[in-house]
Short mmCIF file of the C-alpha atoms (twelve columns), coordinates in Angstrom:
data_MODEL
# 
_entry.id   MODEL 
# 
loop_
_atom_site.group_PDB 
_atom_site.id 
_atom_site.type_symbol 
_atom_site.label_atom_id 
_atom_site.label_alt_id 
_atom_site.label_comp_id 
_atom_site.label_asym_id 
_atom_site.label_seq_id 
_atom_site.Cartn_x 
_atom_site.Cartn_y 
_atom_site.Cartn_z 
_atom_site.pdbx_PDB_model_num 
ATOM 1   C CA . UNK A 1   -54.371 75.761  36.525  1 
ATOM 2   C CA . UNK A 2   -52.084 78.695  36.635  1 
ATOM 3   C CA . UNK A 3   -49.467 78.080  39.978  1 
ATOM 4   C CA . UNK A 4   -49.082 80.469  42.397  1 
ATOM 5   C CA . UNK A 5   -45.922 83.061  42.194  1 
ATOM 6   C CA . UNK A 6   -43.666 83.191  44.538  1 
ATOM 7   C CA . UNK A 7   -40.827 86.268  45.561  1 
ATOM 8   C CA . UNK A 8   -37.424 86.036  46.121  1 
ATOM 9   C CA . UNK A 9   -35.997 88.788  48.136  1 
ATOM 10  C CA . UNK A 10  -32.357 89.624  47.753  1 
ATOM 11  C CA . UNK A 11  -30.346 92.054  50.069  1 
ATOM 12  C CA . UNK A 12  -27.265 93.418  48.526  1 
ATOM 13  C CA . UNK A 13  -24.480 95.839  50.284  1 
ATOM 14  C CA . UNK A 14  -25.781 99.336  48.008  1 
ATOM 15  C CA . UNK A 15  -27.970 100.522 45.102  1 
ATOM 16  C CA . UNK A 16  -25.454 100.205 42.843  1 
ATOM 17  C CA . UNK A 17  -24.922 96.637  43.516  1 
ATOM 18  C CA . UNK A 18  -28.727 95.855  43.556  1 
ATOM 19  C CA . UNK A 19  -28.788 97.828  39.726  1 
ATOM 20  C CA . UNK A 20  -26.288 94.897  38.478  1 
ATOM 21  C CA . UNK A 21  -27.812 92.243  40.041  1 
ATOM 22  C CA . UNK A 22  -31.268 93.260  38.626  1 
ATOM 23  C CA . UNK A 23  -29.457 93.807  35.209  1 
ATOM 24  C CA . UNK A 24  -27.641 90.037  35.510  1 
ATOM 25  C CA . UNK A 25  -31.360 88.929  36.280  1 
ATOM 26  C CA . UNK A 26  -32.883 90.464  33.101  1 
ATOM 27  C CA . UNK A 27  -30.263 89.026  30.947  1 
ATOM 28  C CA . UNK A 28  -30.569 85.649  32.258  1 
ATOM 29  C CA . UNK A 29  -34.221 86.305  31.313  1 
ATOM 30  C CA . UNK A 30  -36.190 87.667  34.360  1 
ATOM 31  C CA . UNK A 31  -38.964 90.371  32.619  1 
ATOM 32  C CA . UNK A 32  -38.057 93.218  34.103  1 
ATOM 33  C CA . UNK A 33  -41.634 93.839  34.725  1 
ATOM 34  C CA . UNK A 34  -41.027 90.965  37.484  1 
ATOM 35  C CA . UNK A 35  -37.716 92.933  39.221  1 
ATOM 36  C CA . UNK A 36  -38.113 95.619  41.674  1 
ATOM 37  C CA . UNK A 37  -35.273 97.334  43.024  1 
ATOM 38  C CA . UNK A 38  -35.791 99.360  46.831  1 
ATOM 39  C CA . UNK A 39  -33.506 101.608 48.034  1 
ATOM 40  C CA . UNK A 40  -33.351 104.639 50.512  1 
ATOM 41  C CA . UNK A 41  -30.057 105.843 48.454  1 
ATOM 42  C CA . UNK A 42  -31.117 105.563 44.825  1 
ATOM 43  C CA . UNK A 43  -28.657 107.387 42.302  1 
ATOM 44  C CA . UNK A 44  -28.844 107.375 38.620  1 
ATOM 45  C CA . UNK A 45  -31.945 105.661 37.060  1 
ATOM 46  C CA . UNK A 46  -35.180 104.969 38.467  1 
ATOM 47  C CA . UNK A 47  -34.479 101.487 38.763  1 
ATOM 48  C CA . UNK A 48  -36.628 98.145  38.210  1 
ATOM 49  C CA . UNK A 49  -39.984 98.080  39.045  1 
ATOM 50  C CA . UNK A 50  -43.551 97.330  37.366  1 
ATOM 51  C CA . UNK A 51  -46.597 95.324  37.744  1 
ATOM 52  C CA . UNK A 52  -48.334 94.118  40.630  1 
ATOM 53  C CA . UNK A 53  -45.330 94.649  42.992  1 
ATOM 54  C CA . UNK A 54  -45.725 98.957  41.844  1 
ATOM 55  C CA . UNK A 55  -48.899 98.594  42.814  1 
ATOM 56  C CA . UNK A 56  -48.438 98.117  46.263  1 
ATOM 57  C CA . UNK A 57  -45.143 100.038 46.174  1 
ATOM 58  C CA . UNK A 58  -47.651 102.747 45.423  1 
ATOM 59  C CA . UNK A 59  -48.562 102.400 49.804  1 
ATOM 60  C CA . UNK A 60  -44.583 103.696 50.498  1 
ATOM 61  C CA . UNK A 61  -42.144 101.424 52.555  1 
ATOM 62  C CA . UNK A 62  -45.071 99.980  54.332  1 
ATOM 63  C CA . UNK A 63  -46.798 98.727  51.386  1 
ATOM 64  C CA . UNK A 64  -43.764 97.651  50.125  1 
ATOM 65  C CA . UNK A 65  -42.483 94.901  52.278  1 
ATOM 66  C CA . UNK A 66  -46.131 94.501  53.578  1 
ATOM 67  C CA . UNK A 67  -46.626 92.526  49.921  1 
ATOM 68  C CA . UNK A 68  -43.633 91.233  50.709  1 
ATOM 69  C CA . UNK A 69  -44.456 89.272  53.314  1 
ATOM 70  C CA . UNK A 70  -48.051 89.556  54.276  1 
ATOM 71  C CA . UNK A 71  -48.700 88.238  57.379  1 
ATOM 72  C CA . UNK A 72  -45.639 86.658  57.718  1 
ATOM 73  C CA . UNK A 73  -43.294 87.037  60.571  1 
ATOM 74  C CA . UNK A 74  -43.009 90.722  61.549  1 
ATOM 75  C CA . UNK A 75  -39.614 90.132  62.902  1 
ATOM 76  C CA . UNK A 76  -37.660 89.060  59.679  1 
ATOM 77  C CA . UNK A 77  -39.638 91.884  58.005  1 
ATOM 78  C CA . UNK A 78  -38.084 94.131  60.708  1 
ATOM 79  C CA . UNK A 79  -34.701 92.781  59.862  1 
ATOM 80  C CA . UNK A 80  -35.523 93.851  55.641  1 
ATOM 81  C CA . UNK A 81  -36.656 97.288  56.423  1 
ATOM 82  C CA . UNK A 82  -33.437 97.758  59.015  1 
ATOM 83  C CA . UNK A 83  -31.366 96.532  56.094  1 
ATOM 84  C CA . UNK A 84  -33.136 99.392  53.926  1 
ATOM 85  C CA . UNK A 85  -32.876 101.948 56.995  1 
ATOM 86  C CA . UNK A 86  -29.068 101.126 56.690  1 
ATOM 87  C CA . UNK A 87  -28.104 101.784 53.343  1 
ATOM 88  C CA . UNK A 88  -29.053 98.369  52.120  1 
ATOM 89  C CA . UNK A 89  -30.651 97.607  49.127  1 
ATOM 90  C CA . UNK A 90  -33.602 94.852  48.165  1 
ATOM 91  C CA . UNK A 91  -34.119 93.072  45.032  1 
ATOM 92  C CA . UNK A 92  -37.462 91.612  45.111  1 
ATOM 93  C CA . UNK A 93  -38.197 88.970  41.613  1 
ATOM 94  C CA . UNK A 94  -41.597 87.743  41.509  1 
ATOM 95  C CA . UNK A 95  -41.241 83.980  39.258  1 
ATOM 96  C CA . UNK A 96  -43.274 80.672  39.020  1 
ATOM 97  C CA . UNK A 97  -42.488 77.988  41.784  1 
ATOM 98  C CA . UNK A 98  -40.095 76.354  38.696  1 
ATOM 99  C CA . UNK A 99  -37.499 79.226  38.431  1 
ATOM 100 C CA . UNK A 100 -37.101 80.005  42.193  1 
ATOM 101 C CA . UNK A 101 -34.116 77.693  42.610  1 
ATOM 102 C CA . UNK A 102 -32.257 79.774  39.243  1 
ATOM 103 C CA . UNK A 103 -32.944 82.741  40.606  1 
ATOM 104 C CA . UNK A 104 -31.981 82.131  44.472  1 
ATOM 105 C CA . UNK A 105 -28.715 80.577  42.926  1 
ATOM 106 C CA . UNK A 106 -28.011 83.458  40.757  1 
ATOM 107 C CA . UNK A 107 -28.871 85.720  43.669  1 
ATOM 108 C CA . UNK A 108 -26.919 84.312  45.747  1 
ATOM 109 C CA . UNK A 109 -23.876 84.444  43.360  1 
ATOM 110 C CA . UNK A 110 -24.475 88.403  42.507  1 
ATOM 111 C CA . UNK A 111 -23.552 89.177  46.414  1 
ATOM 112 C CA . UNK A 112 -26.629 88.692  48.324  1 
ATOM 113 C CA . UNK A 113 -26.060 88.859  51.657  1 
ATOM 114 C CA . UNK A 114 -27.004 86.521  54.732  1 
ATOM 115 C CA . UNK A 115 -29.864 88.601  56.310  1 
ATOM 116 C CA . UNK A 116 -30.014 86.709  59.581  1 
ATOM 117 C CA . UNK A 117 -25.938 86.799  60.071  1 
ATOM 118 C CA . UNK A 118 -26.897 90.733  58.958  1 
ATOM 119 C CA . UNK A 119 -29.158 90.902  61.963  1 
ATOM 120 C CA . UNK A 120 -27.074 89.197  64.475  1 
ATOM 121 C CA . UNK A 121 -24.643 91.901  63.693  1 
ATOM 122 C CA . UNK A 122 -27.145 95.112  64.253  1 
ATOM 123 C CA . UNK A 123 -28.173 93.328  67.402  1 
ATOM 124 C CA . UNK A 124 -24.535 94.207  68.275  1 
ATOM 125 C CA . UNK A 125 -24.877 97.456  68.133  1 
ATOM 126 C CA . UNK A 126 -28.137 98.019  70.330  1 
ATOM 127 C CA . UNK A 127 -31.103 96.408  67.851  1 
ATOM 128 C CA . UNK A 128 -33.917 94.802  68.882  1 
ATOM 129 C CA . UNK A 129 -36.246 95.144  66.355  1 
ATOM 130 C CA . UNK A 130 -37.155 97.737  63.454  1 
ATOM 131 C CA . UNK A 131 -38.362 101.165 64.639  1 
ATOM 132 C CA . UNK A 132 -40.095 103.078 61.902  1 
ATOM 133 C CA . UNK A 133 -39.615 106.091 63.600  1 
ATOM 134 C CA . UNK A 134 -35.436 105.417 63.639  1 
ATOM 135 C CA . UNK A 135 -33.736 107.813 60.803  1 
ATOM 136 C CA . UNK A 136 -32.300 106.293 57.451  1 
ATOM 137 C CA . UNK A 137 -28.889 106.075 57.538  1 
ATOM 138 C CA . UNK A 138 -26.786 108.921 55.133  1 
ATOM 139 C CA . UNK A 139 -24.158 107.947 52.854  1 
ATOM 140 C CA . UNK A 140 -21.304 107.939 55.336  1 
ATOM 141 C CA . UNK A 141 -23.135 106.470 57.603  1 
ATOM 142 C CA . UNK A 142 -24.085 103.313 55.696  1 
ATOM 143 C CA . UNK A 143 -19.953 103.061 54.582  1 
ATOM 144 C CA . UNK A 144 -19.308 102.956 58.317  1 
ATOM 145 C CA . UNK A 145 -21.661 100.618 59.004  1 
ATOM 146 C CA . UNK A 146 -20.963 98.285  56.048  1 
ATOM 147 C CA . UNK A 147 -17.267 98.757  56.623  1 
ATOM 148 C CA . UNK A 148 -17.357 97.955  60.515  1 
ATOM 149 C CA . UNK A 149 -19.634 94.777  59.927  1 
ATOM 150 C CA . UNK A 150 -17.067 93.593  56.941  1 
ATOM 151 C CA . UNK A 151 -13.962 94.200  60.174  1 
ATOM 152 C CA . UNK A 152 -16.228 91.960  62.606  1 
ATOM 153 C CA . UNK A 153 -17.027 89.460  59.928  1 
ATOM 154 C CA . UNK A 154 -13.019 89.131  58.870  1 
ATOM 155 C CA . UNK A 155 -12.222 89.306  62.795  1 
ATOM 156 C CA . UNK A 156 -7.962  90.001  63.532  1 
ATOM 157 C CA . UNK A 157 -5.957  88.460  61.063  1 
ATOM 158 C CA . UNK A 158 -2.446  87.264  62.933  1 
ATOM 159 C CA . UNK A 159 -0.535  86.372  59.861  1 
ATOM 160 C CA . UNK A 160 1.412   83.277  59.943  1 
ATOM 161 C CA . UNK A 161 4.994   83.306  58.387  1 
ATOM 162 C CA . UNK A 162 7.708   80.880  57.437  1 
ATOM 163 C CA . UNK A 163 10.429  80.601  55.422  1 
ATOM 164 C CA . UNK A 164 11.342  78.645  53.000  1 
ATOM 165 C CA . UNK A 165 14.735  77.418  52.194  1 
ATOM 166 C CA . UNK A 166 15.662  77.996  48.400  1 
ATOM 167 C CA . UNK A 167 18.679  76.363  46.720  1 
ATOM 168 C CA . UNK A 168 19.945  77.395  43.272  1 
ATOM 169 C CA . UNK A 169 22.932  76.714  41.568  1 
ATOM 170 C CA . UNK A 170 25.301  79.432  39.962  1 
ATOM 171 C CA . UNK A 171 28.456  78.480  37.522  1 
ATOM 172 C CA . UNK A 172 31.767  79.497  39.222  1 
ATOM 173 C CA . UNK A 173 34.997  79.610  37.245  1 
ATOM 174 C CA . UNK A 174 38.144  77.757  39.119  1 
ATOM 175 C CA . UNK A 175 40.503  77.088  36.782  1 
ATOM 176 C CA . UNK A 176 41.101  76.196  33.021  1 
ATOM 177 C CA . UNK A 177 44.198  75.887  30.315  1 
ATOM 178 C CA . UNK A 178 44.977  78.125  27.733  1 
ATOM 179 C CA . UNK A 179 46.441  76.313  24.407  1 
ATOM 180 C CA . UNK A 180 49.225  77.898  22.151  1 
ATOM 181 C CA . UNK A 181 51.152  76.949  19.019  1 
ATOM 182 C CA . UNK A 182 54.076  78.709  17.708  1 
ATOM 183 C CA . UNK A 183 56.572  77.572  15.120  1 
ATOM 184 C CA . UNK A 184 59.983  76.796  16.232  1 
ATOM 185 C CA . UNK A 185 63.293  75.964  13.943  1 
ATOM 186 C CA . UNK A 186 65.047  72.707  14.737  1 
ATOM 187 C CA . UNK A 187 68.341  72.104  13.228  1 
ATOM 188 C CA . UNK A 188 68.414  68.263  11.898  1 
ATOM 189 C CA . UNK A 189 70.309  66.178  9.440   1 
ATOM 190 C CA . UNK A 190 70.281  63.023  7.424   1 
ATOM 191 C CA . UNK A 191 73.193  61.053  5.564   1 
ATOM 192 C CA . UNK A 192 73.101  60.037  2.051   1 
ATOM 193 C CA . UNK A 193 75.335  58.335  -0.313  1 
ATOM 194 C CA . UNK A 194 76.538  60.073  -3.211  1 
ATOM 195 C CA . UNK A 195 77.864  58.346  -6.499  1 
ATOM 196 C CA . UNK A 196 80.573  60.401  -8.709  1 
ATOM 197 C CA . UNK A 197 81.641  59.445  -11.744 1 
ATOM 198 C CA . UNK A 198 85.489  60.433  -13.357 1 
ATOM 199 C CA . UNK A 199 87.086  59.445  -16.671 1 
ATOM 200 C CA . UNK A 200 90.232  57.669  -16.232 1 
ATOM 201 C CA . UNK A 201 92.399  57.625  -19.825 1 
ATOM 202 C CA . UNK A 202 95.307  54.949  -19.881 1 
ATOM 203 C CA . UNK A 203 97.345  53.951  -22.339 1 
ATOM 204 C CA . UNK A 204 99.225  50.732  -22.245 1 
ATOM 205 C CA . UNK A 205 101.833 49.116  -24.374 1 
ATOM 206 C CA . UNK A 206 100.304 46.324  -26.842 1 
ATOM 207 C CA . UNK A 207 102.136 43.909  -29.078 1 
ATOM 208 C CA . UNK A 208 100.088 41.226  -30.580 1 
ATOM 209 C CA . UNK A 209 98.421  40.668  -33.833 1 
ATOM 210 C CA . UNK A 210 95.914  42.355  -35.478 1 
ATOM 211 C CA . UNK A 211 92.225  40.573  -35.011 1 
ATOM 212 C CA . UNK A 212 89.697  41.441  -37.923 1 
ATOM 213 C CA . UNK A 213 87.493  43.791  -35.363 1 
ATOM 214 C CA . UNK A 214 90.626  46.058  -34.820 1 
ATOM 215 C CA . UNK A 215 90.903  46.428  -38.923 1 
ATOM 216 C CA . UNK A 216 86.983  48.153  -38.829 1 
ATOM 217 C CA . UNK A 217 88.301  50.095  -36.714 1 
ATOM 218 C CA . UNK A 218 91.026  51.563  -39.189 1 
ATOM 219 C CA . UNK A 219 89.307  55.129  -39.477 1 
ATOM 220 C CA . UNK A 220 88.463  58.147  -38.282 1 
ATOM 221 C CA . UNK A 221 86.123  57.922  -35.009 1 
ATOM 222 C CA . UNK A 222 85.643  60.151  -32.202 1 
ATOM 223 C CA . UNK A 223 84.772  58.314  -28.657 1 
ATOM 224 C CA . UNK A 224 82.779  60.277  -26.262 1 
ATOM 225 C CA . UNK A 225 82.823  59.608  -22.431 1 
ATOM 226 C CA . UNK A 226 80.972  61.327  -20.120 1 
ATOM 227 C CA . UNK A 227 81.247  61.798  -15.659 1 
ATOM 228 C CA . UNK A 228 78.081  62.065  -13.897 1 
ATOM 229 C CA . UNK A 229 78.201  63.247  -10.278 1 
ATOM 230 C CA . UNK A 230 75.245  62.904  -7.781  1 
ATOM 231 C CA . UNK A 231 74.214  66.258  -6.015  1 
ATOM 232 C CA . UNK A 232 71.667  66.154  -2.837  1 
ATOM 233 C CA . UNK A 233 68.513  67.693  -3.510  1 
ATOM 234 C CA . UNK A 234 66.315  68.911  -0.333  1 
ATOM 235 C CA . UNK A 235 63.021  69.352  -0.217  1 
ATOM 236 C CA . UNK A 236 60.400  69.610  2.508   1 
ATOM 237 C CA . UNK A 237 57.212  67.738  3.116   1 
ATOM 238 C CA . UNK A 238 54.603  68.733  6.485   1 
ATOM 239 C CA . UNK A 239 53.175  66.016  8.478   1 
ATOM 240 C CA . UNK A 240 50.713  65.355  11.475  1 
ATOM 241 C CA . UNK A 241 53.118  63.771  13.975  1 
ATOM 242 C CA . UNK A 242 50.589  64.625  16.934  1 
ATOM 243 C CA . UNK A 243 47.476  66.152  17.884  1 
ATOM 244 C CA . UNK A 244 46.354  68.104  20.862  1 
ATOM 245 C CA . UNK A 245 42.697  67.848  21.475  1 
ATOM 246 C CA . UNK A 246 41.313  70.324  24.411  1 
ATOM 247 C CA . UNK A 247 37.661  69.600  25.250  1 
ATOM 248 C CA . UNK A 248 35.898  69.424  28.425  1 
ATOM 249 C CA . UNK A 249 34.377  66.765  30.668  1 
ATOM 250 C CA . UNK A 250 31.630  67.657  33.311  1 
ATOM 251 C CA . UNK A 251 30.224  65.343  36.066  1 
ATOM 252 C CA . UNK A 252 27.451  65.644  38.279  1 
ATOM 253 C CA . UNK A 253 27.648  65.222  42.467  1 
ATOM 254 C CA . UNK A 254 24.693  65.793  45.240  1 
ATOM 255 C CA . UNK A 255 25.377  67.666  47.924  1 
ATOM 256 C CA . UNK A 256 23.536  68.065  50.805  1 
ATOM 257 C CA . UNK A 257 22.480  72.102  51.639  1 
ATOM 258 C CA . UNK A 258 22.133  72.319  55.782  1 
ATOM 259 C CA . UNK A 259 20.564  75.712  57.049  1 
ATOM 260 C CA . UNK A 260 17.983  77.393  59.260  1 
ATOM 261 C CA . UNK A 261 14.465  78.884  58.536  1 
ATOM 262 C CA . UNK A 262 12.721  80.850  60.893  1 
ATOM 263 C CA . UNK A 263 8.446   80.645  60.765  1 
ATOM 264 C CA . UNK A 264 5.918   82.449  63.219  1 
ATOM 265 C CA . UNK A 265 3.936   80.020  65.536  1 
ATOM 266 C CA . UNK A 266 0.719   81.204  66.778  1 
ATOM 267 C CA . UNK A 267 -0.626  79.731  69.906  1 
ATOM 268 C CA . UNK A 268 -4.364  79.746  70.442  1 
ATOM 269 C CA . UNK A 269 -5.417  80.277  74.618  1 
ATOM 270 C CA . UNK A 270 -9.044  80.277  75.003  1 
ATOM 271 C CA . UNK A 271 -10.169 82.842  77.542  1 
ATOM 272 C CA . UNK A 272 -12.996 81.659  79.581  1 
ATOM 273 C CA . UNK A 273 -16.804 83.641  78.125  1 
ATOM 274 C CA . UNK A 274 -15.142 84.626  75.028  1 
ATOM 275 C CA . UNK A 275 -12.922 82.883  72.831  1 
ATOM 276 C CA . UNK A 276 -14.317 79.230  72.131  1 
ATOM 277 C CA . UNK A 277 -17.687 80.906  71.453  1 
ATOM 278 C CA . UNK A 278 -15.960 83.524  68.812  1 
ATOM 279 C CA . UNK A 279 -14.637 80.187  67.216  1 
ATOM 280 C CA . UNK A 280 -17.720 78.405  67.197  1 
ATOM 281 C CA . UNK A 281 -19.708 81.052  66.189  1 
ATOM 282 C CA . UNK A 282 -17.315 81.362  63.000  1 
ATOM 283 C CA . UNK A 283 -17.938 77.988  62.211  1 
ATOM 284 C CA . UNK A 284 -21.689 78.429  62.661  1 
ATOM 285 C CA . UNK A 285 -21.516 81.163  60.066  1 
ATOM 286 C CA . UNK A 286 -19.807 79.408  57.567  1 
ATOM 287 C CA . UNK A 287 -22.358 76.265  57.911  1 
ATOM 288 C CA . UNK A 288 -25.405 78.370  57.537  1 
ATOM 289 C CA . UNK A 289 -23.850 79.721  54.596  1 
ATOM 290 C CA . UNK A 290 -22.999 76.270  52.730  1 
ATOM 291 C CA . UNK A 291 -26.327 75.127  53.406  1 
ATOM 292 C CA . UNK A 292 -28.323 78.502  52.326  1 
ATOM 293 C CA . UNK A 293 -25.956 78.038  48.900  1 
ATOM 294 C CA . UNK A 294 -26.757 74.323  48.295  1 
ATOM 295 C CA . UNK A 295 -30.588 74.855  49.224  1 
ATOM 296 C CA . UNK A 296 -30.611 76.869  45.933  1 
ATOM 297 C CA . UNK A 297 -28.394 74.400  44.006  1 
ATOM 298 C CA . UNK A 298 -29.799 73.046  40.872  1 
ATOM 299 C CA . UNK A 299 -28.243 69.061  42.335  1 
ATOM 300 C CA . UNK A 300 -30.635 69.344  44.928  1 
ATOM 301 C CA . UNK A 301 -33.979 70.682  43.396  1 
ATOM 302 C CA . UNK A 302 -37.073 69.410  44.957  1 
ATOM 303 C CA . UNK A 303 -35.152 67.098  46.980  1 
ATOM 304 C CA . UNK A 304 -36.371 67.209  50.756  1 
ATOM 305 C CA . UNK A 305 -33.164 67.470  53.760  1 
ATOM 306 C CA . UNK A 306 -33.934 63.821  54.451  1 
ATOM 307 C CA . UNK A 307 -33.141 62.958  50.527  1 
ATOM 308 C CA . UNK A 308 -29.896 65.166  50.446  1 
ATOM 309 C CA . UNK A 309 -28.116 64.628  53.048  1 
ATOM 310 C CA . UNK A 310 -25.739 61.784  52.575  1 
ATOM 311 C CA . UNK A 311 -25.344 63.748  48.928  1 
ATOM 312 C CA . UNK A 312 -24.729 66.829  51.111  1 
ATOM 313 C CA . UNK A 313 -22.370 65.189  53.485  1 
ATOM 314 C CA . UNK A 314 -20.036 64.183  50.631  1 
ATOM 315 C CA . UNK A 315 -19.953 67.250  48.858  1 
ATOM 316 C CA . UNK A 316 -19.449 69.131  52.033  1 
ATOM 317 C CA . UNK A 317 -16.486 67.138  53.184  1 
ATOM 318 C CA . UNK A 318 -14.735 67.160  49.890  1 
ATOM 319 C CA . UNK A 319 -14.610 70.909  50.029  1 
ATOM 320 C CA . UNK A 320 -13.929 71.345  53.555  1 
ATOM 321 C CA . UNK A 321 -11.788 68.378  54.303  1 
ATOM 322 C CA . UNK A 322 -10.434 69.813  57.937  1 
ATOM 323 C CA . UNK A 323 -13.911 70.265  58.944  1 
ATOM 324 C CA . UNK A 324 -16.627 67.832  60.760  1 
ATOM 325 C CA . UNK A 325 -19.683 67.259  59.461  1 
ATOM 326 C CA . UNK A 326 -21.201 66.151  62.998  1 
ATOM 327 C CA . UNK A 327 -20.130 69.888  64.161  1 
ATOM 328 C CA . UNK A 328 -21.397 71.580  60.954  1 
ATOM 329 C CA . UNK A 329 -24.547 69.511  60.340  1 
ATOM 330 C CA . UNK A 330 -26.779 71.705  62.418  1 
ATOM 331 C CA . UNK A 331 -25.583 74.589  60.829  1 
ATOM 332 C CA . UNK A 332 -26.167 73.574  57.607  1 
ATOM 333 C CA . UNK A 333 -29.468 72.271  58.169  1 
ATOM 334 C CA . UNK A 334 -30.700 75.920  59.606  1 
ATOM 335 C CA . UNK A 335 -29.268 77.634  56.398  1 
ATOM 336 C CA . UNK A 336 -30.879 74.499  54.235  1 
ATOM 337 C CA . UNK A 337 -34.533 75.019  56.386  1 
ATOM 338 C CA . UNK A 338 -34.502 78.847  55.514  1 
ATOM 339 C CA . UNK A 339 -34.474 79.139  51.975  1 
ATOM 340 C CA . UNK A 340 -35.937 75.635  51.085  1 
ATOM 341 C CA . UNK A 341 -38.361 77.221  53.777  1 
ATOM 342 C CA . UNK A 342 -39.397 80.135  51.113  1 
ATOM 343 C CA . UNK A 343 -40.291 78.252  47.921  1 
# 
């Protein structure tokens, strides 16, 4: 039995944005025949569009978001069409029950925007409901209007400012020694002992005998004596007789760096009607949105609020951890209800 189809209805900020997200659809494997793209500001191409969703288109405006949503509540139709009146643009995708959590996910993460939080905001500015009759807004006219919900949205920022106390360290020359050598004369002496030699020829008067070793004797014979004399003789030899090493040696200390930082300190006075409900309504906002994203969440597919919850809570609290999930839970449960509500 073939299941029923269901739509998806995406409003993005312009045309041009609407364009890529139908594009991002069709390459994640959307038939284009199953995209339709409806805007009162079209530029460039003709868009998406085809099938039975043409068809209808074929009826204008009306027909349009009257296949949309039927008999469905004429209201959040109003707030579509004063999306569309606005400059707005819808992406509509036509898919089995199985892909509508892909493609609200993917939607979601291509810039779709939060119609209700949309339609709290035109209520702002004097709307109470969709008036065919009402003009389309121009070019300018939508950039004011998207620019001047975008200030409201953001609110007054009041930036908060501190400083913070840096410490560095930087080398800083005190002092130091400078090393020469030069070579100097220095007169010195030694002693030393000197032998010197002199022939000494004396004759003395002999009478005695003759022995037999004084008749060999009886010839001619020369006799040869020599003097020796010692001279000094100087000579030089270098040596290390010191050494002057010049290195360096560092040590650490920890010193304590005393001085004062100024920062900005922004005190929050509620004024009675005004304030507290800005705040809240803030937080509200930010709820709705976490539960709208994790209604289309692949985790949670098919899972009723009941099922989720405690899942819900955990994730919820580990990315808002200065948040309560008491204060949030209703918020998130709304935002949950309203696209679970549409599969």
């Amino acid at each position: 039995m073939e299941q029923e189809q269901k739509t998806i209805v995406g409003v993005f900020d312009d045309y041009a944005t609407a364009q890529q997200a139908a594009r991002e659809l069709e390459n994640d494997g959307v038939p284009q025949a199953q995209i339709h793209v409806e805007s009162n500001m079209k530029t460039g191409a003709a868009g998406y569009g085809g099938g039975e969703m043409e068809e209808h288109h074929e009826g204008g405006i009306k027909g349009f978001f009257h296949h949309l949503f039927g008999g469905g509540s004429y209201e959040e139709s109003g707030h579509y069409q004063e999306s569309l009146r606005r400059g707005n643009a819808i992406v509509a995708v036509t898919a089995a029950p199985g892909q509508v959590d892909r493609i609200t996910k993917l939607m979601n993460d291509l810039g779709a925007v939060d119609i209700d939080r949309r339609a709290n905001y035109y209520r702002q500015t004097g709307y109470t409901g969709y008036d065919e009759n009402s003009p389309a807004y121009n070019s300018e006219e939508a950039r004011a209007d998207r620019e001047k919900f975008r200030q409201q949205a953001s609110g007054t920022a009041v930036p908060v400012i501190e400083e913070q106390l840096q410490v560095g360290k930087r080398a800083v020359q005190r002092g130091g020694v400078r090393v020469y050598s030069h070579v100097v004369d220095q007169p010195v002496e030694e002693q030393i002992n000197l032998r010197q030699e002199k022939v000494r020829v004396e004759r003395r008067p002999a009478n005695r005998p003759v022995e037999s070793g004084d008749l060999s004797r009886l010839k001619d014979q020369t006799i040869e004596v020599t003097e020796t004399v010692e001279e000094p003789v100087v000579s030089k030899r270098a040596v290390v007789r010191e050494e002057v090493v010049v290195g360096k040696e560092a040590t650490e200390r920890t010193e304590t760096i005393r001085d004062n930082v100024r920062r900005t300190e922004v005190r929050v006075d509620p004024i009675e009607g005004s304030g507290r409900e800005t705040a809240t309504e803030s937080g509200n906002s930010a709820g709705y949105a976490y539960g709208s994203r994790m209604a289309g969440d692949p985790r949670f597919t098919g899972r009723s609020w009941d099922e989720a919850e405690s899942d819900l809570r955990v994730d919820y609290m580990r990315n808002n951890p200065t948040s309560r999930w008491d204060e949030a839970k209703a918020d998130i449960r709304r935002g949950w209800d309203k696209v679970a509500g549409r599969r």
